[in-house]
C-alpha positions in Angstrom: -33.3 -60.9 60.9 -33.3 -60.6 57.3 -35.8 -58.6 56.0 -38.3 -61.4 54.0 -38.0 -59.8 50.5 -34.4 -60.3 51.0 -34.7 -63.8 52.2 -37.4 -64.6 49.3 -34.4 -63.8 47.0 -31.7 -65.4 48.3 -33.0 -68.6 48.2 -34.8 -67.8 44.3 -31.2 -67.6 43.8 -30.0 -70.8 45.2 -32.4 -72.5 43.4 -31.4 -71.1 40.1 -28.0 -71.0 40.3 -27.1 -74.4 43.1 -30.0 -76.4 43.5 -31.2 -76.5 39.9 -28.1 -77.0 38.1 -26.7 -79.6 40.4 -29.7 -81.4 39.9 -29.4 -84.5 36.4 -32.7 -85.8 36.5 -35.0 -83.4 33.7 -38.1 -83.5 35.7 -36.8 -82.6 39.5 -34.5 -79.8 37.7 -37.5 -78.6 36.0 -39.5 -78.7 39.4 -36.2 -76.4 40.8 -36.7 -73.9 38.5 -40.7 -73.1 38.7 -39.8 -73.5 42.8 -38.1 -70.3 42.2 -40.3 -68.8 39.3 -43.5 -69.4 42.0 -41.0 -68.0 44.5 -40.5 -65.0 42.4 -44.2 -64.5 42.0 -44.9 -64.4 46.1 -41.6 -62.2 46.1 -42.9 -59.2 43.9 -46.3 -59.6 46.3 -44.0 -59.4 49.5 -44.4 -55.4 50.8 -42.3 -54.7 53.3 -44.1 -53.4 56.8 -42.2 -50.4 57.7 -45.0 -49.8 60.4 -43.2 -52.6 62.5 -40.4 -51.6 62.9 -41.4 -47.9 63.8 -43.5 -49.4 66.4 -40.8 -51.6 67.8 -38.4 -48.9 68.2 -41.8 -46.4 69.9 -41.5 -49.5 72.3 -38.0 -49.7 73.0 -37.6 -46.1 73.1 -40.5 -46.0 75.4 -39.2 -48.7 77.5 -36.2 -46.7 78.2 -37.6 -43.3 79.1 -40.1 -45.4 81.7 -36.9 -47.6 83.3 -34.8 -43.9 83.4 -38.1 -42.5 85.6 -38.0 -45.7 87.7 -34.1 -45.7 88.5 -33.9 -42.1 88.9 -30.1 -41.7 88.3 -29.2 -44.9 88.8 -27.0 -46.3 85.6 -29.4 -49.4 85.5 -31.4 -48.0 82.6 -29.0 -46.4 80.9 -27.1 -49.0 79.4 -24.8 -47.4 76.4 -25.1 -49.3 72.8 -26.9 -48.8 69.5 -28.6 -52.1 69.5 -31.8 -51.5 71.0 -32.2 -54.8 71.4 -29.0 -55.5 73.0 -29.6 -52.3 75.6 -32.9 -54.0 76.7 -31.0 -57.2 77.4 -28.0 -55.0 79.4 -31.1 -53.5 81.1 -33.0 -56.9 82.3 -29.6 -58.3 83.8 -28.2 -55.5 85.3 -31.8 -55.0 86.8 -31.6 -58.7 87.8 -27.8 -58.2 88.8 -29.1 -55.2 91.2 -32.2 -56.5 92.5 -31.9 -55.9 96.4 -30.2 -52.9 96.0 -33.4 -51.7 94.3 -35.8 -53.0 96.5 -38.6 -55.3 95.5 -41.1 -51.8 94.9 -39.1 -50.6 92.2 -37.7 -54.1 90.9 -41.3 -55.3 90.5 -42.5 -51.5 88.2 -39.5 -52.5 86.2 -40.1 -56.2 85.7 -43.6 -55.4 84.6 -42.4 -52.4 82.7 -39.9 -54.5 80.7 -42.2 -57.5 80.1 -44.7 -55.0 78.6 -42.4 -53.7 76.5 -41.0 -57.5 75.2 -44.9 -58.2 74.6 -45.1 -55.6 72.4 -42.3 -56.5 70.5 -43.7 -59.8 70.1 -47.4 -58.4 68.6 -44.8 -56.5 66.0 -42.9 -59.4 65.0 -46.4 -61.6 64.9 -48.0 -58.8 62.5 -45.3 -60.7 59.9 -48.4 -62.9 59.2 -51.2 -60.6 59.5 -51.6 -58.1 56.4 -51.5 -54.3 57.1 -54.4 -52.7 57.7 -55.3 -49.2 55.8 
């Protein structure tokens, strides 16, 4: 996901340099432009939120410590990669994948483990719309 800053000014650009231009009509170009000028306003207010992505990765990092407890030495928690992201996925179908060979005990600590973890990605990426606090 682009970070919104980034996005903000990719599309101030379109409309200054595609949009705009292609546009004949005086009074929709003219409505292009202050688009982007207004866009360029909420842009310089945009601060990016560091805090959520250092709390995603405490949650991913803390989902994989807790699924490496639960599977002992078992390679279901381990899943090589660089993407976080990508390892939790590996994680939740291999653990599906291996389900009976686990045993419904330690599939169930898991499940609930992993869901935790994906709702607190979710409060991170919902902060988007809440300002930061302190």
């Amino acid at each position: 996901m682009l970070p919104a800053k980034r996005l903000l000014d990719e599309v101030i650009s379109s409309l200054r340099t595609v949009i705009a231009p292609a546009i004949a009509e005086p009074y929709p170009k003219s409505q292009a432009f202050m688009a982007a000028v207004i866009l360029e306003f909420l842009s310089q207010q945009v601060t990016e939120r560091s805090d959520i992505a250092t709390a995603k990765h405490a949650a991913l990092e803390s989902v994989f410590a807790d699924l490496a407890k639960l599977f002992d030495s078992s390679d279901a928690a381990n899943v090589d990669g660089d993407n976080p992201e990508a390892r939790l996925c590996n994680a939740i179908e291999r653990l599906y994948a291996r389900r009976e060979m686990l045993g419904e005990e330690i599939f169930t600590s898991a499940n609930r483990r992993i869901r935790q973890a994906l709702r607190e990605l979710l409060d991170q990426d919902l902060k988007i719309a809440a300002p930061k606090k302190g």
